[in-house]
N, C-alpha and C positions, 0 to 999 in steps of 0.2 A: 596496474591500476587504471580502470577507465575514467574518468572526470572529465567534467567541463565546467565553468566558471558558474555560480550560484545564479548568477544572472539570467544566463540563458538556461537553467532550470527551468522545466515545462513545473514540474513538482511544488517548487521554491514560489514561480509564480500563482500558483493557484492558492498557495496555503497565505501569500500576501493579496490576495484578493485581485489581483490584474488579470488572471485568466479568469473565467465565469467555472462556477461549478457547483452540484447538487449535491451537497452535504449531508449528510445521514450521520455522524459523531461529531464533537468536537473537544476536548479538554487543556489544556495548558499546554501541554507537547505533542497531540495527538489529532492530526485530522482523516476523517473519513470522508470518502466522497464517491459519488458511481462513477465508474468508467467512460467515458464520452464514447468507445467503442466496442461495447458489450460484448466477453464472448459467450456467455451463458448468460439465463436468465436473469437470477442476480448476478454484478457484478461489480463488486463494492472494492478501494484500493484504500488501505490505510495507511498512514504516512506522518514519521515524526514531521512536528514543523520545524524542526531547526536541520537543515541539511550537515546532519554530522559524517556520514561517509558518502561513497560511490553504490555500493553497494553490501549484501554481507559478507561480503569476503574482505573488507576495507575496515570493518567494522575492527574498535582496538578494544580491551581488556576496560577502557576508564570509558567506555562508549557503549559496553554491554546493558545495561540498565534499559535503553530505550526500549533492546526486544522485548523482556519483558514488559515492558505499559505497551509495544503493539499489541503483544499476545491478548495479556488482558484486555484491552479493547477492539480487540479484530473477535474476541467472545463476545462483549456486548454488543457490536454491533450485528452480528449474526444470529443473536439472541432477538434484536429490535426488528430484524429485516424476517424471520421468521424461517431461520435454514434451522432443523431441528439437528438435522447434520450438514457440517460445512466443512468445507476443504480448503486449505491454501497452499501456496507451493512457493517456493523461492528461485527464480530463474537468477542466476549471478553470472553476471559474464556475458558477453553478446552474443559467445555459442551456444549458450544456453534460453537466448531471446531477450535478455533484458534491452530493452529500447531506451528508460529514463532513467539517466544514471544518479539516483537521489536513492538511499537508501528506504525502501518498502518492504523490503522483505518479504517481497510479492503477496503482500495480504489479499491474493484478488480474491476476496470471497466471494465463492462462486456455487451456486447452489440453484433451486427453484426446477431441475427438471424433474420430469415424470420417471418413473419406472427405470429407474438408472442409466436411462442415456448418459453417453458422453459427448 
């Protein structure tokens, strides 16, 4: 299991307001916000605010519930941002890229090109 202490969460600190960041959702458990380093046009991360695992593979059976409220809000929010189709992926693991060990369940909603570039 990858971890590092809640503190130095890049995640942890955005969703308590110490990092600066462009918000597009927000609900009780659930924050949305742009990427500060886009890699497609849209590039939206949602993200429980309470840091309950590393990532989804950390994720336990009493700690399921959040995926769902991202799913449903990684729709609205792709709904409000205007992807008619949007894509997300789950990078878990460092070999698989994940850089911020807070679970996102890599909602990078990523949408907005032309004619199916990748």
């Amino acid at each position: 299991m990858e971890s590092i202490p809640t503190e130095n969460c890049v995640f942890c600190q955005v969703v308590e307001g110490k990092l600066p960041s462009q918000k597009v959702y927000e609900d009780e458990e659930v924050l949305a916000f742009r990427d500060i380093h886009p890699s497609a046009p849209v590039h939206i991360l949602v993200v429980p605010k309470k840091h309950v695992a590393a990532n989804l593979g950390d994720v336990t059976a009493k700690q399921a519930q959040i995926l769902a409220k991202l799913q449903l809000a990684a729709a609205k929010v792709a709904q409000k941002a205007g992807i008619s189709e949007f894509s997300y992926r789950t990078n878990t693991g460092k070999s698989a890229g994940q850089s911020v060990w807070h679970l996102h369940y890599h909602y990078h909603l990523q949408g907005g090109w032309k004619g199916g570039e990748d």
